[in-house]
C-alpha positions as CSV (number, residue, x, y, z in Angstrom):
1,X,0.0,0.0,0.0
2,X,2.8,2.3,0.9
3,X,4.8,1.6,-2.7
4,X,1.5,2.3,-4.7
5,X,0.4,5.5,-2.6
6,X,4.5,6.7,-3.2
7,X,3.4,6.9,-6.7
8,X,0.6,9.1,-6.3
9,X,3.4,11.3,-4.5
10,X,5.4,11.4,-7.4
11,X,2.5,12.4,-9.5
12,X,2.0,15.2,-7.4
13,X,5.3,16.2,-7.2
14,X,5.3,15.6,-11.3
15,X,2.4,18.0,-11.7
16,X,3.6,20.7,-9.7
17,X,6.8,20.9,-11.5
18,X,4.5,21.1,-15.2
19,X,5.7,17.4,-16.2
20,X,1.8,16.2,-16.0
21,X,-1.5,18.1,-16.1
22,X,-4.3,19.5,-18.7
23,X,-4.1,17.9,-21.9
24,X,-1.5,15.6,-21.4
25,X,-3.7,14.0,-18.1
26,X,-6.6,13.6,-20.5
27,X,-4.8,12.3,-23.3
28,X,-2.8,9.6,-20.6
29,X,-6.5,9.2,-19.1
30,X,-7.6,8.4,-22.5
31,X,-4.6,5.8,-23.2
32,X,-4.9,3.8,-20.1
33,X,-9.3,3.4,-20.7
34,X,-8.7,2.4,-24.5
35,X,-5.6,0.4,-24.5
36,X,-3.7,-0.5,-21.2
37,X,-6.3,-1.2,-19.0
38,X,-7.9,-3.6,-21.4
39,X,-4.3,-5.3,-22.1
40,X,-4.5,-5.6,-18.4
41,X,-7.6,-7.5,-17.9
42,X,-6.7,-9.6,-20.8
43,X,-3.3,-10.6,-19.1
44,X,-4.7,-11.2,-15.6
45,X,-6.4,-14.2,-17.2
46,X,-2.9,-15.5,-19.8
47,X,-0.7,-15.8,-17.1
48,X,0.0,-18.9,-14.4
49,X,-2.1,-21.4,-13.8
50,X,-6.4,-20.7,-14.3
51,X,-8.4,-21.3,-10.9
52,X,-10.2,-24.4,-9.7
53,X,-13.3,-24.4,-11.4
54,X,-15.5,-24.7,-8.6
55,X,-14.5,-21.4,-7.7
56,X,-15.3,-19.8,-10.9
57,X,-19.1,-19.5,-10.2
58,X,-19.1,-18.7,-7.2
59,X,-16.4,-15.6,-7.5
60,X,-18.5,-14.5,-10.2
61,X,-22.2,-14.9,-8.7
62,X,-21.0,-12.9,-5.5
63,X,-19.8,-10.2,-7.4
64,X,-22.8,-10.2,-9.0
65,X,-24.6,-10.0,-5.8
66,X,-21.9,-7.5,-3.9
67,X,-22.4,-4.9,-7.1
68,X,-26.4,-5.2,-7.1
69,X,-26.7,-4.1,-3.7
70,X,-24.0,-1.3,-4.1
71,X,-25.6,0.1,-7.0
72,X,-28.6,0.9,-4.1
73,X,-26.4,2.3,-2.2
74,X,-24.7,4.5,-4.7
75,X,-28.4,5.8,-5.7
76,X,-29.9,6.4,-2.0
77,X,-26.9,7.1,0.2
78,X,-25.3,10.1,-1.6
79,X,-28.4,12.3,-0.9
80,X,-27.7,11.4,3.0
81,X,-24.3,12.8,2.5
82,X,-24.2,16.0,1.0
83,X,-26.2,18.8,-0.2
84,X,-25.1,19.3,-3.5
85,X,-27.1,17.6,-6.3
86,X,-23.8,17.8,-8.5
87,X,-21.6,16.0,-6.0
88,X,-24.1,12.8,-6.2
89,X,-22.8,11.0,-8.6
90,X,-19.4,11.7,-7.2
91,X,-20.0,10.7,-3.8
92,X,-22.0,7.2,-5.3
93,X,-19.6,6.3,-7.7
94,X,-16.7,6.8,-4.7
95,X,-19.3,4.2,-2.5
96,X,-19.4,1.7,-5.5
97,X,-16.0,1.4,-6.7
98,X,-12.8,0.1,-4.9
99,X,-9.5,0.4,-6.8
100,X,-10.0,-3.4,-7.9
101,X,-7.6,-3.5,-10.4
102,X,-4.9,-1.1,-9.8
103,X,-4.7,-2.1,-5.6
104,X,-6.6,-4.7,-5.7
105,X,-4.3,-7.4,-7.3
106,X,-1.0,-6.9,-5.3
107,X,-2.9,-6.6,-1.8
108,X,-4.8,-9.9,-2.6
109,X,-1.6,-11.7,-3.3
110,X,0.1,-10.3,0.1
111,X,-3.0,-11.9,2.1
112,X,-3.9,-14.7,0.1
113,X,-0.6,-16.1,-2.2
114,X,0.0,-15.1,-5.2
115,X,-2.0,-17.8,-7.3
116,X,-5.1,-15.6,-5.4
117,X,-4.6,-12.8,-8.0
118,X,-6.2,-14.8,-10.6
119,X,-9.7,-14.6,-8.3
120,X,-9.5,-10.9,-8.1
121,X,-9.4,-10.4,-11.8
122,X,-12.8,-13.0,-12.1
123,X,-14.0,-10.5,-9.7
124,X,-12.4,-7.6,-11.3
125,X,-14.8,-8.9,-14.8
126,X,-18.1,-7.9,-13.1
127,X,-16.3,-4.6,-12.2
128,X,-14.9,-4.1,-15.4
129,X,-18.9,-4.3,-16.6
130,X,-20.4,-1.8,-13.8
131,X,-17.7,0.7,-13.8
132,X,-18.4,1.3,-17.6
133,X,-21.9,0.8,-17.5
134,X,-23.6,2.4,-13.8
135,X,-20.2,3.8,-13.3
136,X,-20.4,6.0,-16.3
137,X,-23.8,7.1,-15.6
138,X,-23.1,7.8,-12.2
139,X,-20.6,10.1,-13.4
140,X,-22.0,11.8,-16.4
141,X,-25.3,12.2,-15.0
142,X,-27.8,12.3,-18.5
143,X,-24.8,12.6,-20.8
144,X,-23.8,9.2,-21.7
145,X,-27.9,8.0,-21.3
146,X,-30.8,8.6,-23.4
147,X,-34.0,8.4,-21.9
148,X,-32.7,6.3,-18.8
149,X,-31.0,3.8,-21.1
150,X,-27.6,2.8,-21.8
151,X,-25.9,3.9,-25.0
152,X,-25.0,0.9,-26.6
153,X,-21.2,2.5,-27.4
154,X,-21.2,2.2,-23.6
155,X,-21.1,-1.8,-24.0
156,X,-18.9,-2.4,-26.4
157,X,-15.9,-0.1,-25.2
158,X,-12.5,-1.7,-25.6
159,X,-12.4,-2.4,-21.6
160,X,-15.9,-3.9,-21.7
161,X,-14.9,-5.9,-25.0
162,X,-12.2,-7.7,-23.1
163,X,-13.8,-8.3,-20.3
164,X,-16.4,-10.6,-22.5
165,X,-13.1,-12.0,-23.4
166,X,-12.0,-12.4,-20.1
167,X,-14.9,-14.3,-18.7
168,X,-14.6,-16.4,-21.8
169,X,-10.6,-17.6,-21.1
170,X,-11.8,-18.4,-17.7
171,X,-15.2,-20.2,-18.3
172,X,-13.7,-22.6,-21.1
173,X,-10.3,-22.7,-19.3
174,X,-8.1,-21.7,-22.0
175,X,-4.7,-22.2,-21.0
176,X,-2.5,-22.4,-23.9
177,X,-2.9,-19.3,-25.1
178,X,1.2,-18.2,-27.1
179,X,3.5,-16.1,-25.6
180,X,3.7,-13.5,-28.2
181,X,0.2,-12.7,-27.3
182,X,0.7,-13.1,-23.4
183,X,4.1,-11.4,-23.0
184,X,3.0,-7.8,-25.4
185,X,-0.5,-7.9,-23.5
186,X,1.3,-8.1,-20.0
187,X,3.7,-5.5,-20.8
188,X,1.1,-3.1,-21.7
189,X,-1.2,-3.6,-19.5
190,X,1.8,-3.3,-16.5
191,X,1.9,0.3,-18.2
192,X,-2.2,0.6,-16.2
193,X,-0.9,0.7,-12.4
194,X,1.5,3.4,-12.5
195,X,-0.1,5.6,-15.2
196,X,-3.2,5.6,-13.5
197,X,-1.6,6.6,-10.3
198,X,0.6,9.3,-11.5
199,X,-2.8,10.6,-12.9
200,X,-4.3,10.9,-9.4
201,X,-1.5,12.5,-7.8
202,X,-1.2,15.0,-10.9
203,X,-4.9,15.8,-10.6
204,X,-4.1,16.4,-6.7
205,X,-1.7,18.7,-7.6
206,X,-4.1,21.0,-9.0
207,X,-6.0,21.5,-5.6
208,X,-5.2,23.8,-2.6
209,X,-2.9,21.7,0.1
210,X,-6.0,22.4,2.3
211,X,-8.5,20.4,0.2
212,X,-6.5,17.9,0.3
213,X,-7.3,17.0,3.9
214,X,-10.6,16.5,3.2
215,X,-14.1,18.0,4.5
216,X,-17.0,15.8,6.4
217,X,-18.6,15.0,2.6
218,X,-15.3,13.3,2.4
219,X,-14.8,11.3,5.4
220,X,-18.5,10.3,6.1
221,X,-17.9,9.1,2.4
222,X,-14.4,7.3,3.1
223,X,-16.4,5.8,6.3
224,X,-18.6,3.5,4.3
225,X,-16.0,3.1,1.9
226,X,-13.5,1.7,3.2
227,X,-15.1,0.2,6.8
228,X,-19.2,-0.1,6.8
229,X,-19.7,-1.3,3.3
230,X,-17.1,-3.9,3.3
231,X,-18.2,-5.4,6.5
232,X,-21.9,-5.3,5.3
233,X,-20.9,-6.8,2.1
234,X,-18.9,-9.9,4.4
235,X,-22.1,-10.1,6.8
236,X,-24.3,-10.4,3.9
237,X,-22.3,-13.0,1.7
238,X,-21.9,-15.1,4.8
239,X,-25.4,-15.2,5.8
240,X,-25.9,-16.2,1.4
241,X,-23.9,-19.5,2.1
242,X,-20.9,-18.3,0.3
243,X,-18.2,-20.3,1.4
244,X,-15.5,-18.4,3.3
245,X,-12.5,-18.2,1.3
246,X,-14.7,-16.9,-1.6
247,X,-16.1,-14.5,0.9
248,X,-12.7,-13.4,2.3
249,X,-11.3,-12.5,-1.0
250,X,-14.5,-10.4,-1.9
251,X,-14.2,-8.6,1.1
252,X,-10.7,-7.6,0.4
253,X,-11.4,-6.8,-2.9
254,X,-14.3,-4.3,-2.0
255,X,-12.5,-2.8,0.8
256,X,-9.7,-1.0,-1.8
257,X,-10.0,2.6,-1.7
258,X,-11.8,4.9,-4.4
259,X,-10.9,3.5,-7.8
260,X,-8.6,5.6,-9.8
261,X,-10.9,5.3,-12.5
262,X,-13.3,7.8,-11.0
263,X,-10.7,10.3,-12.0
264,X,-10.0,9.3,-15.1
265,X,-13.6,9.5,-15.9
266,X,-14.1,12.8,-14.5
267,X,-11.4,13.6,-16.9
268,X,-12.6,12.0,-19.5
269,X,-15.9,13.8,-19.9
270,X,-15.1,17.1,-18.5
271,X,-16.5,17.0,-14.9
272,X,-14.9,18.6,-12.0
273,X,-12.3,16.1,-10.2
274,X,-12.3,18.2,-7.1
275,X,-14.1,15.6,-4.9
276,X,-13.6,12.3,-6.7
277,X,-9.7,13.0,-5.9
278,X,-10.1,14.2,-2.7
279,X,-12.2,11.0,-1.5
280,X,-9.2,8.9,-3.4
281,X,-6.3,10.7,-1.7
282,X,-8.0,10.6,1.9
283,X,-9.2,6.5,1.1
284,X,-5.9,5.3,-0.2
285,X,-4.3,6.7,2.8
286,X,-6.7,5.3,5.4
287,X,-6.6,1.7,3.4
288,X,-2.8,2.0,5.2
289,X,-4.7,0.9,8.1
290,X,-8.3,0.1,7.5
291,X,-7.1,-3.0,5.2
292,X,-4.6,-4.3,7.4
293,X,-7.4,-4.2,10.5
294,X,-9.7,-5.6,8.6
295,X,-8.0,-8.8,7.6
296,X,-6.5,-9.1,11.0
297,X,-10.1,-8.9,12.9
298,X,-12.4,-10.3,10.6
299,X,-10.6,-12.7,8.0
């Protein structure tokens, strides 16, 4: 947690000094959605050995189930925690999304073994499908949807598309898939993690010191981020008759801080990053501790 939060420092310290920012943030943003990211979720499935398949359901049902209850909560709650309208979809998106595939996969191999990364990324597919999908909405408010519907473009975005592709490696167990596909995809997508990072601390850079520490807006949000939802979510799965090492890794996974991709979103379509950054800077720092608590009483 420490080495990936040093990064955000360096994008801070990048953006100050006029090596990051504006355009060149977007256009990085931009690189990291279309190509590196996908590359990413593609490789997380080419490399080692695939999962037990009795674990492939279930992993993919309880994300199913985790994601359909906090999409209620990312609707309801945010009204309950502050009084701008425009700060909503913010605030819900911040409640939905933990940084699954940035934090998520090296934190889950420090607790579980390494060969555990490979269940974070079946988990990370569902993910992958919201973040574009409610994600996106929750962010652009009526811009990206028509009438309360989905653009279709929405669906068959380059992350979405490999995702499909994703779920398809690990549902028919493909395992001999060539290097000179595995090896390019897996350097690219190791491009994801640090870009994505540098990003957040570049956008940090951009707001007053004071900001950075945060307001109540933020830390009720942080609250249920990173400690009420994810013991909800473990309550809940347990009581469901998920089986405990599939409800353990879950719980983990949900607890990351504010995905970085709230950011890049914001970025994206032109919204203010004021908040989605400030929730992510004061959540990854609190995961220092929240994470490590969490595992030690409750895993």
């Amino acid at each position: 947690m420490m080495t990936l939060f040093a990064i955000v420092i360096v994008g801070y310290g990048a953006g100050k000094l006029g090596y990051l920012g504006g355009d060149f943030d977007r256009q990085l943003s931009r690189l990291v959605i279309n190509l590196t990211c996908p590359a990413l979720i593609l490789s997380s499935a080419m490399t080692g050995e695939l999962p037990d398949r009795e674990y492939i359901l279930p992993l993919l049902l309880i994300s199913v189930v985790t994601y359909a209850v906090l999409t209620g909560v990312a609707f309801v709650l945010p009204r309950y925690l502050t009084k701008k309208k425009a700060d909503e979809g913010a605030i819900g998106f911040a409640l939905m999304f933990g940084n699954v595939g940035f934090m998520g996969y090296p934190v889950v191999a420090s607790i579980f073994g390494h060969e555990a990364v490979f269940y974070a990324a079946v988990l990370n597919v569902v993910n992958t499908f919201v973040v574009f999908t409610i994600g996106t909405m929750l962010i652009t408010g009526k811009n990206e949807v028509e009438g309360g519907r989905f653009q279709k473009k929405v669906l068959y975005s380059t992350p979405m598309l490999a995702a499909y592709l994703t779920m398809l490696i690990v549902i028919f167990r493909i395992d001999n898939i060539p290097a000179w596909i595995c090896q390019p995809l897996t350097m690219i997508g190791n491009i994801t993690v640090p870009a994505a990072l540098l990003i957040i601390g570049s956008s940090m850079s951009n707001l007053p010191l004071r900001a950075l520490m945060g307001n109540a807006t933020v830390y009720a949000t942080s609250l249920f981020r990173q400690v009420l939802l994810p013991l909800g979510v473990y309550y809940l799965c347990t009581l469901l008759g998920f089986s405990s090492f599939v409800v353990n890794i879950n719980t983990v996974v949900i607890a990351m801080p504010v995905a970085t991709y709230g950011t890049i979103l914001c970025l994206k379509y032109h919204k203010d990053t004021s908040l989605m950054t400030e929730t992510t800077f004061i959540t990854t720092l609190l995961s220092m501790v929240t994470i490590p608590l969490l595992v030690l009483l409750f895993l």
